[in-house]
C-alpha positions as CSV (number, residue, x, y, z in Angstrom):
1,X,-16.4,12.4,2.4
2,X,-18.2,10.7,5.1
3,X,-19.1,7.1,3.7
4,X,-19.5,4.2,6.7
5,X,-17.2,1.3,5.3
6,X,-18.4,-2.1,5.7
7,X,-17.9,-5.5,4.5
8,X,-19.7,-8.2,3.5
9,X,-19.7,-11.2,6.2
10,X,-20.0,-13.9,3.0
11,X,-23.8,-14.4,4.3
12,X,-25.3,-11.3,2.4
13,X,-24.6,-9.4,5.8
14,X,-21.9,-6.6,6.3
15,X,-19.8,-6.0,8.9
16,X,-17.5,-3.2,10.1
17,X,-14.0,-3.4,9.2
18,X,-12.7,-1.0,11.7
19,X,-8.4,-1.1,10.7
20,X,-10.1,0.7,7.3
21,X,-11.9,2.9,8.8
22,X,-10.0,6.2,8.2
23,X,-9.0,4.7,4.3
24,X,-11.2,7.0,2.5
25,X,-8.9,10.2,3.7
26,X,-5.8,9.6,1.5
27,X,-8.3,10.8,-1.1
28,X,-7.5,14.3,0.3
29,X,-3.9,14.6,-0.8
30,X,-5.6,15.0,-4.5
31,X,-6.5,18.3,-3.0
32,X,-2.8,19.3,-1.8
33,X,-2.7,22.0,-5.0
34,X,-0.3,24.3,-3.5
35,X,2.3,21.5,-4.7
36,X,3.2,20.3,-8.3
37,X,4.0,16.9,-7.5
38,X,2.8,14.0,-4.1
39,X,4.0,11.1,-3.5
40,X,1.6,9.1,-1.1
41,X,2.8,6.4,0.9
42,X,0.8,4.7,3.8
43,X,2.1,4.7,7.1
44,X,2.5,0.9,7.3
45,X,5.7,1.8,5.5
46,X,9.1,1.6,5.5
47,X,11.8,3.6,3.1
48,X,14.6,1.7,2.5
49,X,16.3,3.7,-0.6
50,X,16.4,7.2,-1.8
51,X,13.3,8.2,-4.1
52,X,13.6,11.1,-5.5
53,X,13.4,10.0,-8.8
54,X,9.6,10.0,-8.4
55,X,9.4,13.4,-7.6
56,X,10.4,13.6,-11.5
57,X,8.8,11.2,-12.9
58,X,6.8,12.3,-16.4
59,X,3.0,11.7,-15.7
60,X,0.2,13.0,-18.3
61,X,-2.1,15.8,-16.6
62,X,-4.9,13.8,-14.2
63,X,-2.5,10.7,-14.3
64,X,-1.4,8.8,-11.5
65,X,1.6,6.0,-10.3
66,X,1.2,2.9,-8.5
67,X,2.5,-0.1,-8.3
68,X,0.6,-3.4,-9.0
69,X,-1.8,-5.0,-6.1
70,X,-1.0,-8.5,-6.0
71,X,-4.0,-10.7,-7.2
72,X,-3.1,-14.0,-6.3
73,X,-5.3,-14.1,-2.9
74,X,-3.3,-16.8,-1.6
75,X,-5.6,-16.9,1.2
76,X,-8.9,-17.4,-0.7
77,X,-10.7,-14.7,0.6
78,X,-14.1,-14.6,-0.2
79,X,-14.0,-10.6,-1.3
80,X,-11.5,-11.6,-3.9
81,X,-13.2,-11.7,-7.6
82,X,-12.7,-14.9,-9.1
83,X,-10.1,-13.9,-11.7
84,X,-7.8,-12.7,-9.1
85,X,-5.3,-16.1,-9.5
86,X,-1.7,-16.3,-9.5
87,X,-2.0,-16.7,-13.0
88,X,-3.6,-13.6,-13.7
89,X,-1.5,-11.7,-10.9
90,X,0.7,-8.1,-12.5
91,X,3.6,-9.7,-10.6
92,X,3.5,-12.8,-12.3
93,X,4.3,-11.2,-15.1
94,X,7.6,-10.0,-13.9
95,X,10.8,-12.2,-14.6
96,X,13.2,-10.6,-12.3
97,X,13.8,-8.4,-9.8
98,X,15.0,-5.5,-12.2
99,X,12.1,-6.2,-15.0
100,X,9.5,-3.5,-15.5
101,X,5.8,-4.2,-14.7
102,X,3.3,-5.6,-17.3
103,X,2.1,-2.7,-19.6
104,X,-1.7,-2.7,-19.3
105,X,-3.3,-3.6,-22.7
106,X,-7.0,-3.9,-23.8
107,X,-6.0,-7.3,-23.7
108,X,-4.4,-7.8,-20.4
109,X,-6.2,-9.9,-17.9
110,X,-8.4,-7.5,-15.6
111,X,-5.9,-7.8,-12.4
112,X,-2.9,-6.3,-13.9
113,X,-5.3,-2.9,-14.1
114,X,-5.6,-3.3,-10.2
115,X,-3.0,-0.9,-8.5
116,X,-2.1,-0.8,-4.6
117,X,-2.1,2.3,-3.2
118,X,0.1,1.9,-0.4
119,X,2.2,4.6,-2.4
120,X,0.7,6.6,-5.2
121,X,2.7,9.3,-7.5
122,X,0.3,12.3,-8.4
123,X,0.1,15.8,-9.4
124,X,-2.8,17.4,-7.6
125,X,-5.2,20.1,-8.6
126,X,-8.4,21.8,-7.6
127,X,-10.4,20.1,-10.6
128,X,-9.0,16.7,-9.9
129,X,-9.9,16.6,-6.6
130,X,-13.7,18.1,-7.7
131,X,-14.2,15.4,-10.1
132,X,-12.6,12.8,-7.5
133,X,-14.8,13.9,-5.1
134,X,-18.4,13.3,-7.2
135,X,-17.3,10.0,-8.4
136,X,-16.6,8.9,-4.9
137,X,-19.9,10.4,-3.6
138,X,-21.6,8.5,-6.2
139,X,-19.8,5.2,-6.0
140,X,-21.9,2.4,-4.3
141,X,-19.8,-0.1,-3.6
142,X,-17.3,0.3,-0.6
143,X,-16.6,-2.7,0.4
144,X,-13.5,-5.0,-0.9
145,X,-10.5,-3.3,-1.7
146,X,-11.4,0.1,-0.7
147,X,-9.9,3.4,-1.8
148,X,-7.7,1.7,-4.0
149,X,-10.4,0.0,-6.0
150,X,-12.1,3.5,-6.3
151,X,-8.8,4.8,-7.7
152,X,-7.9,1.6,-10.0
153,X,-11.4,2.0,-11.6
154,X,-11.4,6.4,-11.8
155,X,-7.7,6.5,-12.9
156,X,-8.5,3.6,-15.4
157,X,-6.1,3.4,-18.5
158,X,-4.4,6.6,-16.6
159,X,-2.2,5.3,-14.1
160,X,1.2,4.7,-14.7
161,X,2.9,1.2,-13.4
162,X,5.7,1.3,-11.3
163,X,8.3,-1.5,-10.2
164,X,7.4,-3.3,-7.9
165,X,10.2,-2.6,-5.4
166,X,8.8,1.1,-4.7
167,X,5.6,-0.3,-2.9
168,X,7.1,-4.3,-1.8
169,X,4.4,-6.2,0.0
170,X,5.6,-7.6,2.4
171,X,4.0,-10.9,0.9
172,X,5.5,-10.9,-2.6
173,X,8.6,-11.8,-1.0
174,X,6.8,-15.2,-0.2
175,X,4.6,-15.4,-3.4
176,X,7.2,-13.7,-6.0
177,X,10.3,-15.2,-4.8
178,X,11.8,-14.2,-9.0
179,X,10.7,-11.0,-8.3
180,X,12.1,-10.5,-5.1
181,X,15.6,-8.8,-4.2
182,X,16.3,-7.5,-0.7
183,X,18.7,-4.9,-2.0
184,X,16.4,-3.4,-4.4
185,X,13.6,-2.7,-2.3
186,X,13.1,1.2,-2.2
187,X,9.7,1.2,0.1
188,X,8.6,-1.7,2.0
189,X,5.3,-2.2,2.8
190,X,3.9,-4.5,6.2
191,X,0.7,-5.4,4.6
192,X,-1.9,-8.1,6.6
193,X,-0.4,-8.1,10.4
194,X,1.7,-5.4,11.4
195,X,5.2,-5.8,12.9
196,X,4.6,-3.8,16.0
197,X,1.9,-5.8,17.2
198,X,5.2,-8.1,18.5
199,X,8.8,-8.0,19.1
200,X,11.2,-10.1,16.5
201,X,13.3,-12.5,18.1
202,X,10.5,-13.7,20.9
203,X,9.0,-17.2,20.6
204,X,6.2,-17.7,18.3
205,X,6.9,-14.8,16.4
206,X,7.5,-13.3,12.9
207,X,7.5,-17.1,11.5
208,X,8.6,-16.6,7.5
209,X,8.4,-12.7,8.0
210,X,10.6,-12.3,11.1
211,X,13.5,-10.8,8.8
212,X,11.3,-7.8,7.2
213,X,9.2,-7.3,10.8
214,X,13.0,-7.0,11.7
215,X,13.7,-3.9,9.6
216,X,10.8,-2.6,10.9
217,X,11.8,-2.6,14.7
218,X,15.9,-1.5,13.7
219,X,14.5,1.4,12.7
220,X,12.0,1.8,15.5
221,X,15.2,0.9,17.7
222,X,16.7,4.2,16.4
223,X,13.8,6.2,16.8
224,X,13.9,5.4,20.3
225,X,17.4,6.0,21.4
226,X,17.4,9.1,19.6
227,X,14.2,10.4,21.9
228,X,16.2,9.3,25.3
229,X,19.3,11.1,24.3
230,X,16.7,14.4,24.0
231,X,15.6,13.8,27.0
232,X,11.9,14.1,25.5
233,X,10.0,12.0,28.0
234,X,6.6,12.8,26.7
235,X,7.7,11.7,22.8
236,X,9.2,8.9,24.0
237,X,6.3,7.3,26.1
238,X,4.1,8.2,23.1
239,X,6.4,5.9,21.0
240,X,6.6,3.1,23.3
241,X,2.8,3.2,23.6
242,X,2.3,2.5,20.0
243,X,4.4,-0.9,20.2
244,X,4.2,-4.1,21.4
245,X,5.6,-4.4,24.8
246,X,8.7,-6.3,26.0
247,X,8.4,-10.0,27.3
């Protein structure tokens, strides 16, 4: 799998999206066959809660679980189709923090068939990876969303929804306010800017996101003392070196 990613500029140009670069390789863990069940989760995340339950959660053969993407594109970005609106948005759909997702219907709008795939449920197989494989050799367009646009379209009308609290972008908690509950998040996910590109608590930083940015570094704060006490030098300046430094 060796496609060059690139975006369009909005001009009928592309340009290189670097951060995405290496996107296209979580499509390998289809090809992990040695185990009956995956559970996928980018490394932009955080777990919060015991999961387990995934690990037994009933999926037809080939399927695949995901949470919703969120659809509002409260930015209006240009690569966002124009029936991505809040009104159109999976989450929208949810009342609380404890509802289930939107079932997806012939009838549902198109973006509550859009999955993230920040975290992904599968069972993996030789022949699911094959066929994987020759629809993303011939798939043409790689720009927008990415892998998980591939996987939305391939796994259409088999994927399962999950709640959203098992993938929480970081943004629904600004957009979904309903929706969101800080005790039953289970995986949190640092979409957009990452909360290791600055410390919480210095001025100018984390704004409406300081509180999740500051789960983040609590448990990067634990990582670190545990790698002093060991004396592990070497692990230890690797992990600073991945982190915004002190003021």
């Amino acid at each position: 799998m060796s496609h060059k990613k690139r975006l369009p500029d909005g001009a009928g140009h592309t340009i290189q999206y670097g951060r995405f670069n290496d996107t296209w390789t979580k499509l390998r863990v289809f090809d992990l066959h040695d185990y009956e069940r995956v559970v996928f989760l980018d490394s932009d995340m955080i777990v919060m809660q015991n999961m387990d339950e995934l690990m037994q959660l009933e999926l037809p053969k080939d399927w695949i679980a995901a949470a919703h993407t969120c659809a509002c594109n409260p930015y209006k970005s240009y690569f966002y189709p124009e029936d991505c609106t809040p009104a159109t948005c999976g989450h929208t759909a949810v009342e609380t923090p404890t509802s289930p997702p939107p079932e997806i219907k012939p009838d549902s709008p198109r973006a509550h068939g859009l999955l993230n795939s920040g975290l992904v449920v599968l069972t993996p197989s030789r022949e699911l990876f094959t066929s994987l494989s020759d629809y993303f050799a011939n798939y043409t367009d790689l720009s927008k969303f990415r892998d998980q646009e591939l996987l939305a379209e391939y796994f259409q009308g088999k994927w399962k929804p999950l709640n959203w609290y098992y993938n929480a972008l970081k943004h629904l908690r600004i957009l979904h306010k309903n929706l969101w509950n800080d005790g039953e998040i289970r995986c949190m996910h640092y979409t957009r800017k990452k909360p290791w590109h600055e410390r919480v608590g210095e001025p100018g930083t984390g704004g409406e996101y300081e509180e999740v940015n500051r789960w983040w570094w609590e448990r990067f704060a634990r990582v670190e003392e545990e790698l002093k006490d060991s004396g592990d030098e070497d692990a230890l300046e690797l992990l600073q070196s991945a982190v915004a430094a002190p003021l």
